[in-house]
Every structure is written in structure tokens, then in C-alpha cells.
N, C-alpha and C positions, 0 to 999 in steps of 0.2 A: 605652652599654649599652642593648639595647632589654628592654621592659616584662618579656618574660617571663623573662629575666635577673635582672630585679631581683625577682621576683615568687618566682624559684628562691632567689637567695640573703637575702631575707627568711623564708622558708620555713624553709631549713636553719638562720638566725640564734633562729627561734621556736622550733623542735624543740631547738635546742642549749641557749635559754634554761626547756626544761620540765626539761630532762631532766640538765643537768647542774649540778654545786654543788661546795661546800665539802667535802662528804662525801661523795664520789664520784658517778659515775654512775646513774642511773635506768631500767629498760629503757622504751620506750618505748611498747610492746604488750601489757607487762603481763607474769605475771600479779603484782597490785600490793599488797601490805596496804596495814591500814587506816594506817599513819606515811605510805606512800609517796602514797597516796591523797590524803591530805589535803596532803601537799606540793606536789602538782604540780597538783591538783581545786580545792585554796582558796586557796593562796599564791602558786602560778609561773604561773598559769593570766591569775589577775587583774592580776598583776602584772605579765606581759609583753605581754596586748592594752592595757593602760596605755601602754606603752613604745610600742606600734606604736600606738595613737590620737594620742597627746601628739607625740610624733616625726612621724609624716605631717601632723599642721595644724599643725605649725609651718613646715613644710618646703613643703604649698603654699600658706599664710598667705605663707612668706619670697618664693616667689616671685613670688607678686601685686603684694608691695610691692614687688619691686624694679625689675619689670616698669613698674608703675604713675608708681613715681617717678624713673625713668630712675637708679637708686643703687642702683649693684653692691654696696653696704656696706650698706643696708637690712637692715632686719628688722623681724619685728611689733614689738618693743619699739620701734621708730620713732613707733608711734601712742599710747605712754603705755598701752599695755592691762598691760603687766610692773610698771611703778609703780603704776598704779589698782589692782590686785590686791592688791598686798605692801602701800600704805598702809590700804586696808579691812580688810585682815586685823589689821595690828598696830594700828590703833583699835578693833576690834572687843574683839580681847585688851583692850586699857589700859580700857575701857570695863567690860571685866567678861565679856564673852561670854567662850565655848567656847575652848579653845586650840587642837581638833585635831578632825578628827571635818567630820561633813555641817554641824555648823553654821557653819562657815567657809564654804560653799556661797555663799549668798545675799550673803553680802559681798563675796566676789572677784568675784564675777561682773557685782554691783552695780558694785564699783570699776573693773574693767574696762572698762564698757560705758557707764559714766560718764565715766572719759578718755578714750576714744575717740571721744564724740561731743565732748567740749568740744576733742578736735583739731580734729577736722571744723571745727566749727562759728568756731574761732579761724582754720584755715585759709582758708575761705571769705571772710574779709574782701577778703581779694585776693586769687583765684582764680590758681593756680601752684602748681608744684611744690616749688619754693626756699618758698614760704611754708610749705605742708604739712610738709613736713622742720622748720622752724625753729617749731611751732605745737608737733608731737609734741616736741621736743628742751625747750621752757621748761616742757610739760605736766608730763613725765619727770622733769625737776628741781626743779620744787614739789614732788612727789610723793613723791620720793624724801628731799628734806631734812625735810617734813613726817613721813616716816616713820621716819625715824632719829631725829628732835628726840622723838618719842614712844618710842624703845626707849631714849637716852640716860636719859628719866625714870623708866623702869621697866624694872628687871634680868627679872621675871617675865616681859614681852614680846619682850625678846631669847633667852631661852629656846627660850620655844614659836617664835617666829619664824625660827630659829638652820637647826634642819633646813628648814623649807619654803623658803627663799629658794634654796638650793645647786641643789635640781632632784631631785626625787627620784620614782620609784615604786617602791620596796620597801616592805612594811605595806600597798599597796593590795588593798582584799578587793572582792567585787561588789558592794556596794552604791554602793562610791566610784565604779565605774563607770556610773552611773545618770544623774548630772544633766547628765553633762560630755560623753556621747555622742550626745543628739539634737544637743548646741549644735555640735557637731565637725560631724555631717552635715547638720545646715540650712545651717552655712555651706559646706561643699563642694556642694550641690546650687545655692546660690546663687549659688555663684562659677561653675559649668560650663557656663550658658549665656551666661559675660563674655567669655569666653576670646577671642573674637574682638572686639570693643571694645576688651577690654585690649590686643589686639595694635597696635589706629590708636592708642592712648592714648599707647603705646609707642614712636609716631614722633615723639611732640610734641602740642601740645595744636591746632596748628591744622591740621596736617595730619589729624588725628582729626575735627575740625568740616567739613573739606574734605571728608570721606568720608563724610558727615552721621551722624556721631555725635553724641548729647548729653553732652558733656562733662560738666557737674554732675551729672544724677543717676546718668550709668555710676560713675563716681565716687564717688558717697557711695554706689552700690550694692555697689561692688569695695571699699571701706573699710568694710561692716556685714557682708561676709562676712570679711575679715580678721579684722572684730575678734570675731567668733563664733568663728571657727578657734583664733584666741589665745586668748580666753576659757575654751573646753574644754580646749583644753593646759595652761594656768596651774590650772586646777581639779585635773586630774591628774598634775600633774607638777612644779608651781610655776613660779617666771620663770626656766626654762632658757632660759640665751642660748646664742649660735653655731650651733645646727642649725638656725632658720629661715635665718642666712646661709649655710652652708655648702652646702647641699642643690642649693637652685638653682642654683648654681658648677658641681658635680659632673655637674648636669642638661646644660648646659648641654655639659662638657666631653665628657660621650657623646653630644652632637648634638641633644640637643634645641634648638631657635630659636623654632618654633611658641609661643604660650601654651598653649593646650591640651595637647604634649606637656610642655613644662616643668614646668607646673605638678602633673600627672600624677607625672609622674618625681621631681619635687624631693620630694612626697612618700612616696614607695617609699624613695627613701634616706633621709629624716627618720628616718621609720621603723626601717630598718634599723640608722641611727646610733645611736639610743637606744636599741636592744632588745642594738645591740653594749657600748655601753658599760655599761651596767647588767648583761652578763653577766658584762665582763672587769671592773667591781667587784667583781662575787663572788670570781671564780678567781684573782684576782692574788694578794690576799692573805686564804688562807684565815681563818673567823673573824670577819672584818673586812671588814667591805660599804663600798666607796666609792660614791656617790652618783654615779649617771648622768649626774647632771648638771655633776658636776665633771670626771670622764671625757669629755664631750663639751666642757668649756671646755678640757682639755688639747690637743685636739684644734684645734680652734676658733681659739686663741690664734697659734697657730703658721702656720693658715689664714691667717687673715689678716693678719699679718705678712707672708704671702707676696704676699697680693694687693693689700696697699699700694706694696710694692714693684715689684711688677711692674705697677702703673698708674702709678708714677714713672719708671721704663723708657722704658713705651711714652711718653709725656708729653715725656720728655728730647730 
């Protein structure tokens, strides 16, 4: 599907998520009281540029990484930025801070960009991809047992922490959108002139040196705008998994090959992915809001079940 395609039915996915709900229909042009006004002005409004920020960096965040690490199963959670997130939050909680709110800001973002470099920096001992992969994967599992070993000890932290892990952007108002939208466009402006690096990265690491690239620092350059991408996504949206994987698939299957288009494209469906499933949360079951972010592991799950199988296929 080319750009303006996706650009059309992201469009019609935003209009459908202002205007439609639990309680019917909203016109779109007005004219609005002051109930519908504030529905769509303070709650659908923030709430769905959340969904299309959150959903496009994860979606070209997935496909940097997968580009990067020749692994069609990649995704940002690869670099430990989904674990460093979720364990700063719930020490922060067990610690005493904020349970909800901006002051969770400074710690996910901290804990993010914290595991992120200590990939980096673990992967670097021996320069490869198989390493990179296996630095994020033991980052990921400190991180993650460290942070359950703190909710087993405090019920109050499993609470607050209960909704933010699922994935969610309903309750987002504008101010949530503040910290986590420069971090989303420094790292897309970062990533936009790799695209072509990432492309010789993508044939191997020496065929990339053969074509005089700098392998190290295009690298830790393609990996600090990942984890910027991920970082504003996890701020607004928490560690939704499967739309940084799935996106780039999808890119890929309407013809994208180039990095620059991939990456372009992987995030228009991100986008789309999450602004769809946070709507059919709402309408499926009136009342009752399922979390976008469960809506897209529905999705996700199934995905990839398909694409193990069909890399055992090809493989046989």
C-alpha cells in the first residue's frame, strides 16, 4: 500500500476514533455543546494523537530494529527499554512516589534509556548482532524479575502498576502529551538521515564496512534513536508489545524493501494499529473500554504464530 493510502486510512481510523463511542455517534462539523465539546476537545482528541504518536514509534522504532539486527521477530523491547520502563515505575511506586500522573515521567524515561544503554554498552564487548540480541534478552530478564520481586512485596504496587503494563491510552489529557512528543520526534529526525547506513547494516556487518560505513557509531546512532522512539511510546502508552513487530511485516508485505520506505510505512500502520484497536476497545463492548493494548496483543499473538511458521516452511 503506498503512503497516501495509509495516510487516507489513518485519517478515516482518527475521524472514526473522535467521533464515535459507547453512546453513539458525534457529528463531526458540529454544531457541538458544551458535553460533546469536551468529549472529543479534552478526551478523544488527546487521546487518539496518543494512539497515533505511541503506535508510529513503535512501528518505525520495530523497524529499525529489525532492519538493524537482520530479526524478523525484533522489536524495541529487544533493547530492554519495555523492562527499564515498567521496573522504574514500580520502584518508584514501592519507594513511595506518584502512582500515576507526570511524575512517573522522569522514571520511565530514566529506566528506559538506562537499559538501553547498558544494552549498548553490554553488546559492544563483542561487536555483532547475535551479541546485541542476547545483551537486550538478559537486560530484559533482570529487569523484568527485579520488577515483579518488587510487586510480589507490595499489593499497593501491583495495583497502580496493573493498568499501565497492558498498554493503554484512554485517561490521556494534553498535558500527558508533552514530555513524550519531543522524545518521539528527536528520535524520528534522528533516524531519517540512517536510513541509508541502515540499509549496508542490513546486508551484514562487513559488507557495510566494505561500503565505508562506520559500523559502531551508525549503530549506537540507529540504537539512541530506537530507544528515543520507544521511550515516548512507553511514556504514552506503556510497554505495548506486537505493533513494533507487526508493522514492519505489513510494510514490507505492501512493498516496502528500501529503509527509508519501511520505516516511513511501518509507522503509518503502527499508528493506525493502535488508534484501531483502542477504538474497537470502546465499541465492542459498550461500557466497558478494553485497553489497546491488549486489542493489539490479540492481534499480534496470532501474527506471529503465523510468522514462526511460515519461517519453519521456508527453513524445511
Amino acid at each position: 500500500m503506498r503512503d497516501a493510502g495509509l495516510l487516507l486510512a489513518l485519517a478515516v481510523l482518527a475521524l472514526a476514533s473522535l467521533t464515535l463511542g459507547a453512546r453513539g455517534p458525534i457529528s463531526p462539523v458540529g454544531p457541538w455543546g458544551d458535553a460533546a465539546r469536551i468529549v472529543i476537545l479534552d478526551m478523544r482528541l488527546p487521546r487518539t494523537i496518543a494512539a497515533i504518536l505511541a503506535g508510529g514509534a513503535l512501528g518505525m522504532a520495530g523497524a529499525a530494529i529489525q532492519t538493524l539486527t537482520r530479526n524478523p521477530l525484533a522489536d524495541p523491547g529487544l533493547l530492554g527499554i519495555n523492562a527499564g520502563a515498567a521496573f522504574a515505575i514500580v520502584l518508584t511506586i514501592w519507594l513511595g512516589g506518584p502512582a500515576s500522573g507526570a511524575g512517573l515521567v522522569i522514571p520511565a524515561l530514566g529506566g528506559a534509556l538506562l537499559a538501553a544503554t547498558a544494552v549498548v554498552a553490554l553488546g559492544s564487548a563483542a561487536p555483532g548482532t547475535l551479541t546485541l540480541i542476547l545483551a537486550g534478552a538478559a537486560v530484559t530478564a533482570v529487569l523484568s524479575a527485579l520488577a515483579r520481586a518488587i510487586i510480589l512485596v507490595d499489593s499497593y504496587a501491583l495495583d497502580a502498576f496493573r493498568h499501565w503494563i497492558v498498554g493503554a491510552v484512554d485517561g490521556t489529557g494534553w498535558p500527558d502529551l508533552g514530555p513524550a512528543t519531543p522524545l518521539i520526534a528527536l528520535g524520528a529526525a534522528l533516524l531519517a538521515p540512517l536510513t541509508r547506513p541502515l540499509d549496508a547494516l542490513g546486508l551484514g556487518e562487513d559488507a557495510a564496512r566494505a561500503l565505508g560505513i562506520g559500523v559502531g557509531p551508525t549503530r549506537a546512532a540507529i540504537l539512541l534513536a530506537v530507544a528515543l522512539l520507544s521511550a515516548g511510546a512507553v511514556l504514552l502508552a506503556g510497554p505495548m508489545g506486537f505493533a513494533g513487530l507487526i508493522a514492519p511485516h505489513l510494510a514490507r508485505m505492501g512493498g516496502a524493501d528500501r529503509s527509508a520506505a519501511l520505516i516511513r510505512r511501518a509507522g503509518l500502520i503502527g499508528a493506525a494499529l493502535v488508534v484501531a484497536a483502542d477504538l474497537a476497545g470502546r465499541l465492542i463492548l459498550p461500557g466497558t473500554v478494553i485497553e489497546a493494548g491488549l486489542g493489539v496483543a490479540l492481534i499480534g499473538g496470532p501474527f506471529l504464530v503465523w510468522l514462526v511458521r511460515r519461517d519453519a516452511r521456508a527453513l524445511a
